[in-house]
Residue frames as a rotation matrix with the C-alpha (Angstrom) as fourth column:
UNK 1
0.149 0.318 0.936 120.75
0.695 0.640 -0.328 113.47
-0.704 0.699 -0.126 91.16
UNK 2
-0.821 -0.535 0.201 121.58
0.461 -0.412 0.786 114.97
-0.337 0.738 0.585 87.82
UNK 3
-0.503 0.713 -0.488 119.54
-0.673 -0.678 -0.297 117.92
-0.543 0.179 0.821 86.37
UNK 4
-0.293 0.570 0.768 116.49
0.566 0.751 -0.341 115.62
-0.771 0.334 -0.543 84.69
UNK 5
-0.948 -0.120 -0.293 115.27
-0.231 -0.372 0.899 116.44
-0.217 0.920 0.325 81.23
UNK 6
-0.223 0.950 0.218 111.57
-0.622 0.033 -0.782 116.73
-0.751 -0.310 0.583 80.74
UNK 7
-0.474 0.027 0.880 110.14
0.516 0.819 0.253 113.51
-0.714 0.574 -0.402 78.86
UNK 8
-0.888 -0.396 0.233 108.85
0.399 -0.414 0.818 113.70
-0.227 0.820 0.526 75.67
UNK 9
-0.649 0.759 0.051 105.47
-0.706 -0.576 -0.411 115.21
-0.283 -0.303 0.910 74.68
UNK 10
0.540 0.806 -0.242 104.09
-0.835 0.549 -0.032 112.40
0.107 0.219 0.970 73.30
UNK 11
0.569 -0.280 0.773 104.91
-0.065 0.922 0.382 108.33
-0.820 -0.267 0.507 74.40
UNK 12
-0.219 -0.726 -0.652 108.04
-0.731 -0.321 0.603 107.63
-0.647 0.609 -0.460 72.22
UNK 13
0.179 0.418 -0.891 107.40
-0.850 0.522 0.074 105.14
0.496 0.744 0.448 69.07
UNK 14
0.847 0.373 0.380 107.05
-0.385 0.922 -0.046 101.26
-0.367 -0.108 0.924 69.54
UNK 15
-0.485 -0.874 -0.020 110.34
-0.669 0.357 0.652 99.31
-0.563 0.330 -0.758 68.96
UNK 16
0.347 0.832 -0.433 109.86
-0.921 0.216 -0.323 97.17
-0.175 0.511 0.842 66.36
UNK 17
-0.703 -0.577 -0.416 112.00
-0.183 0.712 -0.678 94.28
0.687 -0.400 -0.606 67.93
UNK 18
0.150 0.559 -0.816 110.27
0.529 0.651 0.544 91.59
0.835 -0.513 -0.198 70.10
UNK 19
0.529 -0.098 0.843 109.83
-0.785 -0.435 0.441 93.77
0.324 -0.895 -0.307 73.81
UNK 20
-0.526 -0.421 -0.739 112.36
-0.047 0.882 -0.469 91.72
0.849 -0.212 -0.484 76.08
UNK 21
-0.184 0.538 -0.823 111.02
0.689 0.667 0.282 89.74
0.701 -0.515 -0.494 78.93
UNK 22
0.821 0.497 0.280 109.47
0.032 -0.531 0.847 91.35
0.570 -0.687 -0.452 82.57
UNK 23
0.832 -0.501 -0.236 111.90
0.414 0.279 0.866 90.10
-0.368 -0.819 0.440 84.47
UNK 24
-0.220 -0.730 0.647 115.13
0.975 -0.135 0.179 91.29
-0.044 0.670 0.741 81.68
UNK 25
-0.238 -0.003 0.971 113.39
0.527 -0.841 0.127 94.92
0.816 0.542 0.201 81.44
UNK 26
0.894 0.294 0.337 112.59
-0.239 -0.323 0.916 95.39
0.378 -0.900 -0.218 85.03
UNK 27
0.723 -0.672 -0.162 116.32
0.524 0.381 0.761 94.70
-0.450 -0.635 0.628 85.31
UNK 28
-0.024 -0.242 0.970 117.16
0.673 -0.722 -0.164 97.26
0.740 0.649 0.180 82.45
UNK 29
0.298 0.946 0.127 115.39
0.435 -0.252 0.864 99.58
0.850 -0.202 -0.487 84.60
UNK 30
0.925 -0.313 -0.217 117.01
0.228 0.001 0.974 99.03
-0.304 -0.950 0.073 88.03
UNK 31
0.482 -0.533 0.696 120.38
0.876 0.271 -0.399 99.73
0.024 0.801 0.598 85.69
UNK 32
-0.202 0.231 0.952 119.35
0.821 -0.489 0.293 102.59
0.534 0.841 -0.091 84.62
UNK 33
0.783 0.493 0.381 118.26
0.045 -0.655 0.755 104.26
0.621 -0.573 -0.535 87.47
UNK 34
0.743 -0.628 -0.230 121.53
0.666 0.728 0.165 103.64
0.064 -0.276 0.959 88.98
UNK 35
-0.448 -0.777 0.442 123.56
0.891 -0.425 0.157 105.06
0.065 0.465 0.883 86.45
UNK 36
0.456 0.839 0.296 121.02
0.775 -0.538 0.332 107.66
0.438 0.078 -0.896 86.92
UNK 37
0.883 0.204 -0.423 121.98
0.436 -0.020 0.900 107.99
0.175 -0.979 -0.107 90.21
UNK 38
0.175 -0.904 0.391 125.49
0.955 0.252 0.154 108.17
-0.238 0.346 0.908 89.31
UNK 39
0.169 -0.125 -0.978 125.35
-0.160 -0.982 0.098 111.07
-0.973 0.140 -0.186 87.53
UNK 40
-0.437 -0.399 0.806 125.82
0.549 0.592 0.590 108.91
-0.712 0.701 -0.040 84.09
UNK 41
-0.844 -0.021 -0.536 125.08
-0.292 -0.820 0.492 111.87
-0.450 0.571 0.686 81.10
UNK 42
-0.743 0.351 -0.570 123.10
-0.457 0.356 0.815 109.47
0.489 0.866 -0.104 79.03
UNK 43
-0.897 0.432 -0.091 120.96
0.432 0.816 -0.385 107.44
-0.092 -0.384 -0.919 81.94
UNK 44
-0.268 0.961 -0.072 117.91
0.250 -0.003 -0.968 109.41
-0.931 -0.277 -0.239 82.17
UNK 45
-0.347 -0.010 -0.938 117.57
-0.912 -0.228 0.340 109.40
-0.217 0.974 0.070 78.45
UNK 46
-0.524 -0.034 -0.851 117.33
-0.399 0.892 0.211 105.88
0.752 0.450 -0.481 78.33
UNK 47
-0.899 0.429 -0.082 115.24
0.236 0.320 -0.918 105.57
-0.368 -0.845 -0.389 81.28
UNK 48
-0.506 0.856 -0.109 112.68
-0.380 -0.334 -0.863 107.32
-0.774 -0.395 0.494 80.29
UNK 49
-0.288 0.274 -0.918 112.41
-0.876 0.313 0.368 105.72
0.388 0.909 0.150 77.03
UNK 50
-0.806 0.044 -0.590 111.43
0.158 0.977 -0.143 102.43
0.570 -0.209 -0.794 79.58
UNK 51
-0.699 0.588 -0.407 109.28
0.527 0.040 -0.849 103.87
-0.483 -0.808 -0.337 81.88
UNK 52
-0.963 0.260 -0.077 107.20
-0.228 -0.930 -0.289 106.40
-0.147 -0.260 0.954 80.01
UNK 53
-0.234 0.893 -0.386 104.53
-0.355 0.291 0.888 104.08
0.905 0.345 0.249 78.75
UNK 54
-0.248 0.536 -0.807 103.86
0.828 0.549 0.111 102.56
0.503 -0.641 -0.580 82.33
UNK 55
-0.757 0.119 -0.642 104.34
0.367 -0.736 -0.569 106.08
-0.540 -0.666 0.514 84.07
UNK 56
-0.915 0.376 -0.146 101.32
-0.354 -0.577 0.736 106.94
0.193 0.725 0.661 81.49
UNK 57
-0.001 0.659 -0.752 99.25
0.523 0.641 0.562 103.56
0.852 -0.393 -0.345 82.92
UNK 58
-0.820 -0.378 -0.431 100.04
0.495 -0.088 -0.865 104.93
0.288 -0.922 0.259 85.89
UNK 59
-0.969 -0.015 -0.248 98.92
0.039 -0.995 -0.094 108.34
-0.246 -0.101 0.964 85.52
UNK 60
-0.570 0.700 -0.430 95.90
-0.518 0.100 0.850 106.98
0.638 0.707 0.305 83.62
UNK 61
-0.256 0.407 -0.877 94.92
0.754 0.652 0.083 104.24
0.605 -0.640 -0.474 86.43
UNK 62
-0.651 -0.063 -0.756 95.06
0.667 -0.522 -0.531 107.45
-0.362 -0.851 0.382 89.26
UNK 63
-0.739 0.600 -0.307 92.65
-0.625 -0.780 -0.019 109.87
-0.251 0.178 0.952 87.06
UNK 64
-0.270 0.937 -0.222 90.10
-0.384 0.106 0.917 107.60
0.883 0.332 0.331 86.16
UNK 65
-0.597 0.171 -0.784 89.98
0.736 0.506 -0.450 106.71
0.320 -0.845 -0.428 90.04
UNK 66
-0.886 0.226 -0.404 89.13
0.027 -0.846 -0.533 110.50
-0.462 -0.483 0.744 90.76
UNK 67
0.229 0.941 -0.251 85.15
0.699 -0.338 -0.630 111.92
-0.677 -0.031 -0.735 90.28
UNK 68
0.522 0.031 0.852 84.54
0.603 -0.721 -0.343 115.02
0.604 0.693 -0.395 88.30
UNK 69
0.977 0.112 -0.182 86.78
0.209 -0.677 0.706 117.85
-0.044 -0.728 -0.685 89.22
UNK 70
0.101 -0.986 0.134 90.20
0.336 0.161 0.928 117.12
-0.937 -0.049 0.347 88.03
UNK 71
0.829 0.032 -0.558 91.62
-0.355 -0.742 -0.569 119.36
-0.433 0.670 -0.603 85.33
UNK 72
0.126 -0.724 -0.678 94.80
-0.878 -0.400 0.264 117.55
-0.462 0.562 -0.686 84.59
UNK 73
0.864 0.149 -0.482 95.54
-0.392 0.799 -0.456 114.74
0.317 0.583 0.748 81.62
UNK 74
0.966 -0.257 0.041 97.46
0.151 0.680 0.718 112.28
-0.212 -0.687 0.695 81.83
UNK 75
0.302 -0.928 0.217 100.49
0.569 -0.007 -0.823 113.40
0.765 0.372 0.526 80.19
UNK 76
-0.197 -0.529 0.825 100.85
-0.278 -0.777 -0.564 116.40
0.940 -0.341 0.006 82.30
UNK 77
0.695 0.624 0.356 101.25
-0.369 -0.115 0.922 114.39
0.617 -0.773 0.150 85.09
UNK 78
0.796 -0.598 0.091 103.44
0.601 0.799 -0.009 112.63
-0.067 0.062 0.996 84.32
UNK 79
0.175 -0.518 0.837 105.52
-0.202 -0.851 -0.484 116.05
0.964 -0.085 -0.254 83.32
UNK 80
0.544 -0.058 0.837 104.94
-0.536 -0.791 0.293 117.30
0.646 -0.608 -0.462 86.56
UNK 81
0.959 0.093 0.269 105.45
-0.219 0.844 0.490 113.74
-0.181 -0.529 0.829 88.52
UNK 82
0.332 -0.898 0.290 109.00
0.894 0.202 -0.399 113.05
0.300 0.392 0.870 86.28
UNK 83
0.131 -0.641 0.756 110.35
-0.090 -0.767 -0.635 116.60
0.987 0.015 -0.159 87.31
UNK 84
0.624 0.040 0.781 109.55
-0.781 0.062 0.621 115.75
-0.024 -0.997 0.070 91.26
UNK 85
0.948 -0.311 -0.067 111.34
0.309 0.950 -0.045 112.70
0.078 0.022 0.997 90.53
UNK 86
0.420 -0.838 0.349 113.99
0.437 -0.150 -0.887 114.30
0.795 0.525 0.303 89.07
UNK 87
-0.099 -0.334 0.937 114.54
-0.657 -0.686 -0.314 116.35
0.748 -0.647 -0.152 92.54
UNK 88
0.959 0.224 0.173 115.21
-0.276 0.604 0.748 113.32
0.062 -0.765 0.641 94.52
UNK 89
0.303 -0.948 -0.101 118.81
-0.791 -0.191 -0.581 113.86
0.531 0.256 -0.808 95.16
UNK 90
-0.431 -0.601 0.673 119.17
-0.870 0.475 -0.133 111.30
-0.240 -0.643 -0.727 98.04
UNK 91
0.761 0.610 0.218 117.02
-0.561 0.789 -0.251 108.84
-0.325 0.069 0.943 96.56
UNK 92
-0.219 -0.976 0.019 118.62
-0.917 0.212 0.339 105.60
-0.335 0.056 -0.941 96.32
UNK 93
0.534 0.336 -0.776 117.01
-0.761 0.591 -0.268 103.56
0.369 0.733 0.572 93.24
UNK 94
-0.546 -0.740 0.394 117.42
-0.809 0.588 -0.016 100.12
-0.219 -0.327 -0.919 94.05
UNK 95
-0.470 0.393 0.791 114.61
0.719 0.689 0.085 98.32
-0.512 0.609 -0.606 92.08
UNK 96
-0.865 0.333 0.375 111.97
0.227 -0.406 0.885 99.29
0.447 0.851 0.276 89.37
UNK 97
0.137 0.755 -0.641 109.29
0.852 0.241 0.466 98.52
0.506 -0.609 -0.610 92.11
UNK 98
-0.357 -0.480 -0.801 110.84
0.865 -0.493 -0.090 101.24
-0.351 -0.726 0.591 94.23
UNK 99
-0.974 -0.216 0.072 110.81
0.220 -0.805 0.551 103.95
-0.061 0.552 0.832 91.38
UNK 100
-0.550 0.826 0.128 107.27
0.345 0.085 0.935 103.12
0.761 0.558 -0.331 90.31
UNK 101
0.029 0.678 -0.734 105.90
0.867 0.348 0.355 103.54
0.497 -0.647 -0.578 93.82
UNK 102
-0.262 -0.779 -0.569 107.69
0.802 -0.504 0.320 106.72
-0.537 -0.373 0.757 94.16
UNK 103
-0.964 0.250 -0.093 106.41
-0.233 -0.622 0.747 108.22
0.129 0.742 0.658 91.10
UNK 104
-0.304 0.946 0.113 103.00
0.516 0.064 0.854 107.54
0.801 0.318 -0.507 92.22
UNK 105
-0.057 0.032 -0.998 103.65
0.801 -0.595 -0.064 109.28
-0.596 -0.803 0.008 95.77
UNK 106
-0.956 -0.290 -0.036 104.74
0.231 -0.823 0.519 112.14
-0.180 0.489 0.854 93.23
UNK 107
-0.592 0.780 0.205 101.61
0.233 -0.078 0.969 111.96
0.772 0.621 -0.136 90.95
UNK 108
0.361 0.828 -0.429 99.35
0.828 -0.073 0.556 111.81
0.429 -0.555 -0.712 94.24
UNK 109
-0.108 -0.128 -0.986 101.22
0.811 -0.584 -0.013 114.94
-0.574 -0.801 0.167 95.55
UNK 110
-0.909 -0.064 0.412 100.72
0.411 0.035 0.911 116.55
-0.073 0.997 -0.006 92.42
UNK 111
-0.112 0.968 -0.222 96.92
0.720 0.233 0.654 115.82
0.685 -0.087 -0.723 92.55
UNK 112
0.293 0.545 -0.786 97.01
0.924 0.050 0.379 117.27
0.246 -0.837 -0.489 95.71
UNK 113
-0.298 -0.292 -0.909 98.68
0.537 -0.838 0.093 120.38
-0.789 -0.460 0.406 95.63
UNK 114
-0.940 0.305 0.151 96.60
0.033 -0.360 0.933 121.27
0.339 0.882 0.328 92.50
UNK 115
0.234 0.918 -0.321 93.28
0.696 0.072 0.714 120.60
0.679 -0.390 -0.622 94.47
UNK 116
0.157 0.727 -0.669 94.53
0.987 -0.124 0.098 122.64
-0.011 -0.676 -0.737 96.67
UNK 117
-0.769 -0.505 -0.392 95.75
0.353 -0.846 0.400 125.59
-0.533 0.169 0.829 94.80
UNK 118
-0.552 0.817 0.166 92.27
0.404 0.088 0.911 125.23
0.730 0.570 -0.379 93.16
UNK 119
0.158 0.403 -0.901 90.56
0.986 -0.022 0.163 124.98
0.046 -0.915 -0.401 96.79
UNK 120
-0.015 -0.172 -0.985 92.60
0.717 -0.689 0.109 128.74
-0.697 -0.705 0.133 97.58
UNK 121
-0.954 0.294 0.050 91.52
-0.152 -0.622 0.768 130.44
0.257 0.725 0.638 94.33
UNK 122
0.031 0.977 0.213 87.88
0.275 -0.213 0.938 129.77
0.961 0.030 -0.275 95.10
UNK 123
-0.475 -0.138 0.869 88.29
-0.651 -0.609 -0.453 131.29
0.592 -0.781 0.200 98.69
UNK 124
-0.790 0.440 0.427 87.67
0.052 0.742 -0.668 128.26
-0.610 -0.506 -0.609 100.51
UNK 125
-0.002 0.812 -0.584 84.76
-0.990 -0.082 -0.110 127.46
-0.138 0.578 0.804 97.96
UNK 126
0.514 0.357 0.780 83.38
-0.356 0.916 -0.185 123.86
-0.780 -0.183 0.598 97.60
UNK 127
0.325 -0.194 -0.926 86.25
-0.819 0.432 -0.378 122.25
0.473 0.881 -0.018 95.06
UNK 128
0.587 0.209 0.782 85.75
-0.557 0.806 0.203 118.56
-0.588 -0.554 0.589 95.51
UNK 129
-0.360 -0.858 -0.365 88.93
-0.927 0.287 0.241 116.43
-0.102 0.425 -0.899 93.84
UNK 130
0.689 0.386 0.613 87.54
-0.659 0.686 0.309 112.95
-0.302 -0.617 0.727 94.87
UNK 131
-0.705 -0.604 -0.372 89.35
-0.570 0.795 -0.208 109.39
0.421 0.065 -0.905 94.59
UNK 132
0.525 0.850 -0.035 88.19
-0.688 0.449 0.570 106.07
0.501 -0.275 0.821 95.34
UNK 133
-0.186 -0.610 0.770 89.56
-0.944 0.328 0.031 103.74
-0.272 -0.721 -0.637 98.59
UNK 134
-0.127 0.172 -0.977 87.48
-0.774 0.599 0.207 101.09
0.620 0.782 0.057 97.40
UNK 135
0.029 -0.119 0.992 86.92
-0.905 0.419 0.077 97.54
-0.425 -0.900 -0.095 98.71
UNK 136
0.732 -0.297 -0.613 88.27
-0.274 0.695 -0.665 95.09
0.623 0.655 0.427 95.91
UNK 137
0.791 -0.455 0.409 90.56
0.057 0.721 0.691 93.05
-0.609 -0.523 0.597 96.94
UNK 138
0.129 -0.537 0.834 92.53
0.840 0.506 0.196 93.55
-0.527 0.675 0.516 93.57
UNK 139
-0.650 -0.445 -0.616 94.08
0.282 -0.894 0.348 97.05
-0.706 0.052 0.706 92.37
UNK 140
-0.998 0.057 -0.035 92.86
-0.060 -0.532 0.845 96.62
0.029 0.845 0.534 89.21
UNK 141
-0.451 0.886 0.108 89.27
0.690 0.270 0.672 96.09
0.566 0.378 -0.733 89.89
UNK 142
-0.107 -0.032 -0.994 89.71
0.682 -0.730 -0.050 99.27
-0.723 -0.683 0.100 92.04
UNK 143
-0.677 -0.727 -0.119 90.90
0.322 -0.437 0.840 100.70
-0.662 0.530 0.530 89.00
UNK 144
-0.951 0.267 0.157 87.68
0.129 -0.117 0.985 99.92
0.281 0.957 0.077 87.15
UNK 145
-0.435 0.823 0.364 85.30
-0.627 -0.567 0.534 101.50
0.646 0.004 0.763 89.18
UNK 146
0.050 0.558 -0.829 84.34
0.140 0.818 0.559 98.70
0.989 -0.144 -0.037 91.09
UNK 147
0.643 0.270 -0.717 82.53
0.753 -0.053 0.656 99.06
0.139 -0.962 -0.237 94.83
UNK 148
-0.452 -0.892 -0.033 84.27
0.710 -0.337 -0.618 102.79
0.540 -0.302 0.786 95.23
UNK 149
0.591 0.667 -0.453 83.65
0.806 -0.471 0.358 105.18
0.026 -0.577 -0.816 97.97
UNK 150
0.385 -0.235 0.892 84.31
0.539 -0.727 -0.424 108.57
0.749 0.645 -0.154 96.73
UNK 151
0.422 -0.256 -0.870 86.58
0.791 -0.364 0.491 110.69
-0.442 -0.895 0.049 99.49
UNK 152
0.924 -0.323 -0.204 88.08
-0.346 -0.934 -0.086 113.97
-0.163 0.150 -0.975 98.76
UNK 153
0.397 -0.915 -0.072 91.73
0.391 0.240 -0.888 113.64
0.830 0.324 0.453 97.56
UNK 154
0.041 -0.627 0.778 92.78
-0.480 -0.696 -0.535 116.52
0.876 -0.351 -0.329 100.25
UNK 155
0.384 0.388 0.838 91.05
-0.919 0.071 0.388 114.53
0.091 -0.919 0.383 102.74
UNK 156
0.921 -0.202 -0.332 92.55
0.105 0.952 -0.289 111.14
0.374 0.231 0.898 101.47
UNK 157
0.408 -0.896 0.179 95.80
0.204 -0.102 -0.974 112.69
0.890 0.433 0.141 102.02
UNK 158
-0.116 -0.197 0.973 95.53
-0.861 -0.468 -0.197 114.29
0.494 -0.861 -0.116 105.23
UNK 159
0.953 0.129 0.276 94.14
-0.234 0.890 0.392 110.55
-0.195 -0.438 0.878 106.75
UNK 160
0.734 -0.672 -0.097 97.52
0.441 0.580 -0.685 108.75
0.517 0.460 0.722 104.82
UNK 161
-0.184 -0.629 0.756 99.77
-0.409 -0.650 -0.640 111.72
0.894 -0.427 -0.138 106.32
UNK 162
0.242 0.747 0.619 97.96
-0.916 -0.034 0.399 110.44
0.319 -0.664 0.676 109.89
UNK 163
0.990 0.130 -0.053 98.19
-0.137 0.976 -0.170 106.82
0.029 0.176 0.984 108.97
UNK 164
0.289 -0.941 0.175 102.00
-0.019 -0.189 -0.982 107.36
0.957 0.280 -0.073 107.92
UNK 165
-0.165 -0.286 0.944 102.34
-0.885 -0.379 -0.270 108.96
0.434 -0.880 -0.191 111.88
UNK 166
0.440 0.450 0.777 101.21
-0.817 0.560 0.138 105.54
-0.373 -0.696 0.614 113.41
UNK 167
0.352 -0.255 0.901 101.73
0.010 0.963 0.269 103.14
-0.936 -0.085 0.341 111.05
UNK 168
-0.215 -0.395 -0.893 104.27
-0.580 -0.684 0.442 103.69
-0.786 0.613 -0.082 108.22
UNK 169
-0.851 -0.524 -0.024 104.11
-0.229 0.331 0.915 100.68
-0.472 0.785 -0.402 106.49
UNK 170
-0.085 0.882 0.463 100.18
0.894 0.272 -0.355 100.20
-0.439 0.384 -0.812 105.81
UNK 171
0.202 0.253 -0.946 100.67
-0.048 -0.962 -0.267 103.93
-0.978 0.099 -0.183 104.62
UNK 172
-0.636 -0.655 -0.408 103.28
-0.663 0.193 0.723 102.90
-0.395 0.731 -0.557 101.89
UNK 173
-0.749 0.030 0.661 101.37
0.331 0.882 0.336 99.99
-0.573 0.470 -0.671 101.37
UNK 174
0.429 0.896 -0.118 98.11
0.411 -0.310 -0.857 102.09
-0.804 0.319 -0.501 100.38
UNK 175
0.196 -0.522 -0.830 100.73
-0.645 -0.706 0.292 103.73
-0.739 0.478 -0.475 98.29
UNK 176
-0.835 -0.545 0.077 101.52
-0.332 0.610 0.719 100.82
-0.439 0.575 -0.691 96.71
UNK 177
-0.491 0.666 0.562 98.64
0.786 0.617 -0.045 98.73
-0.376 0.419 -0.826 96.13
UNK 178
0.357 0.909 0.214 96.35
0.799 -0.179 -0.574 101.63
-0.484 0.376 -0.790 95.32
UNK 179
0.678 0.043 -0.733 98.38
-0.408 -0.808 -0.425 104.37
-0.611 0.587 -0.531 93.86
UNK 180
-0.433 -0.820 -0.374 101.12
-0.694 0.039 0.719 102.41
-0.576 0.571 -0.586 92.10
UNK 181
0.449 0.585 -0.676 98.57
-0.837 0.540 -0.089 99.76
0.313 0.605 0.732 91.12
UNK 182
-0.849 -0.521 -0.092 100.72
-0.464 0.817 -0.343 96.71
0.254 -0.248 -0.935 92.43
UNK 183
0.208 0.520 -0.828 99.05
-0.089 0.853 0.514 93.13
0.974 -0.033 0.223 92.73
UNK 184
0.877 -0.077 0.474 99.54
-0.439 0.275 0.855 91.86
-0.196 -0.958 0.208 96.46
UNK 185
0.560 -0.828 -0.044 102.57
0.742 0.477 0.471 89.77
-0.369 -0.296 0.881 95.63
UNK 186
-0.046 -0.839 0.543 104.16
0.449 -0.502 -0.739 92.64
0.892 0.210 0.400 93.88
UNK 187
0.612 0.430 0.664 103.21
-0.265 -0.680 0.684 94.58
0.745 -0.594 -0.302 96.94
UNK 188
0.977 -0.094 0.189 104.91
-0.076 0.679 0.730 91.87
-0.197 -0.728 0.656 98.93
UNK 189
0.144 -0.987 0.065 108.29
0.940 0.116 -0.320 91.58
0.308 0.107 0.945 97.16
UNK 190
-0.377 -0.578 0.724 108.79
0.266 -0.816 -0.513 95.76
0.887 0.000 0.461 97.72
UNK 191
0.408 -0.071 0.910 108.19
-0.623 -0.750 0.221 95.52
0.667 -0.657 -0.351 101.12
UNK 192
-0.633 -0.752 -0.186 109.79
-0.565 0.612 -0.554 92.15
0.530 -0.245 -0.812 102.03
UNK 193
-0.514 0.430 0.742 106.83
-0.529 0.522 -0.669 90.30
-0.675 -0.736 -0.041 103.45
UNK 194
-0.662 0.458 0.593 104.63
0.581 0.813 0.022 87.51
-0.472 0.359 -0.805 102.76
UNK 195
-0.641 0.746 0.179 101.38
-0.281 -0.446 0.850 88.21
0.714 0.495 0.495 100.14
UNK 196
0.256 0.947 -0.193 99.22
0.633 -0.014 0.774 87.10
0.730 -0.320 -0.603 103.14
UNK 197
-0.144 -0.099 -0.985 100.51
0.918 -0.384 -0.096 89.41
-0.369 -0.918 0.146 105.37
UNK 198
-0.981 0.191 -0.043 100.08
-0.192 -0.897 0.398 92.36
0.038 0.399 0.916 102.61
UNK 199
-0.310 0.899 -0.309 96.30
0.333 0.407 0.851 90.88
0.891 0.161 -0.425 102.47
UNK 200
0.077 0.287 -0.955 96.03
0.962 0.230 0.146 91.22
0.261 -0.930 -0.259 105.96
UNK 201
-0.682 -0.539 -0.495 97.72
0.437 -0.842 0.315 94.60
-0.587 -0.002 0.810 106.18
UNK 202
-0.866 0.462 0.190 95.66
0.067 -0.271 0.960 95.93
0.495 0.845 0.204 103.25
UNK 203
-0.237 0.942 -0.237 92.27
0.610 0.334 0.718 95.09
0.756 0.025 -0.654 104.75
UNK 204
-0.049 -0.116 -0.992 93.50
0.999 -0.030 -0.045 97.15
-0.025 -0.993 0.117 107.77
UNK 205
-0.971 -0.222 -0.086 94.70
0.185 -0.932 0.313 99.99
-0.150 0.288 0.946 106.10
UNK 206
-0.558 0.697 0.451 90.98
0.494 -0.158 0.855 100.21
0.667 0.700 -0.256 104.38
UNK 207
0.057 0.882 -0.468 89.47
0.739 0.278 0.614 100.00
0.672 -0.381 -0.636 107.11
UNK 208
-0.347 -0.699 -0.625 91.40
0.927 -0.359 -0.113 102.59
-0.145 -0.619 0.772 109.17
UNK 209
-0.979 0.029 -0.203 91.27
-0.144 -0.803 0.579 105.12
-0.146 0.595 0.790 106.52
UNK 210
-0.116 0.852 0.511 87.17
-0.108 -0.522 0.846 104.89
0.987 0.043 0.152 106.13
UNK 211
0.015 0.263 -0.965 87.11
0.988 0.146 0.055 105.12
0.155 -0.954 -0.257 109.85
UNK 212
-0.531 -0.798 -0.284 89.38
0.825 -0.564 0.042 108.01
-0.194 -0.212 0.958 109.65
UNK 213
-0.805 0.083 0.587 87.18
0.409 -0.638 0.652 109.83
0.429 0.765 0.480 107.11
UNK 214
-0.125 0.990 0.066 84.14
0.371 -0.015 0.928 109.26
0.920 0.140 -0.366 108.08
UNK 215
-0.432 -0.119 -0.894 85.27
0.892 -0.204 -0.404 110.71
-0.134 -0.972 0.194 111.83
């Protein structure tokens, strides 16, 4: 992938043309990331001028999951999250779903190698990152605090890493549904199955992972 250019410091202005449809800009997108791919001079210019306001929801939806203890805003997560991107040479971009779910693996590795460069400055000293697994049924009502059980990020990670070793795709899917934010059917179109089998899947994963922890 082509050397990436660090977005801008602050969300770029509002067009002041009607926004075009989901379905028309989530095909911009997939475009875009292409030509990325390509090596096209101009694509990741014009990418990021599409993505940076969701990769900001994003970034925003994943810190207000976490407890006290987190030190970085959302912009500079996005930073950090858009340069990991940017060092996916073999990635092959083939929807907006894809990208988004990707850049939230980033953001949560991110998280996590800050918790634990935190963790080895206090000489093994009690810094507690947290996140919430939750038991909503719906991302976003994860999102807002609702029925969460606080878990260490490092520890969240090390379970997923686990999970991943058994079963890859309820791993991804936690990726999806809870760090990219995705609904169950969006969940469902970017892994090619039904929305009751992500339901089903989903309920498993939960349950797995507060087994896991709580071992």
């Amino acid at each position: 992938m082509p050397n990436t250019p660090p977005p801008p410091a602050v969300a770029p202005p509002r067009s002041r043309t009607p926004s075009p449809s989901a379905k028309a800009a989530g095909h911009a997108v997939t475009e875009l990331l292409r030509a990325w791919s390509a090596g096209e001079p101009h694509a990741s210019d014009s990418l990021v001028q599409l993505v940076y306001e969701e990769l900001r929801r994003q970034a925003r939806l994943t810190l207000r999951r976490e407890g006290e203890g987190h030190t970085l805003q959302a912009t500079a997560l996005v930073h950090e999250a858009w340069l990991r991107l940017g060092g996916q040479h073999n990635a092959r971009w083939e929807s907006r779903t894809q990208f988004f779910a990707l850049a939230a693996r980033m953001m949560r590795r991110v998280l996590v190698d800050h918790a634990r460069t935190r963790r080895a400055l206090k000489r093994g000293g009690a810094v507690h990152v947290t996140v919430g697994i939750g038991s909503a049924d719906h991302a976003g009502e994860v999102a807002e605090g609702t029925s969460l059980d606080a878990v260490d990020v490092i520890a969240l990670d090390d379970a997923l890493g686990r999970l991943a070793e058994i079963d890859p795709q309820k791993a991804r899917l936690v990726d999806l549904r809870y760090f990219a934010g995705l609904s169950i059917p969006e969940a469902a179109a970017a892994l090619g199955v039904s929305p009751a089998t992500v339901g089903r899947e989903w309920a498993i994963a939960r349950m797995w992972l507060r087994r896991d922890l709580e071992a």
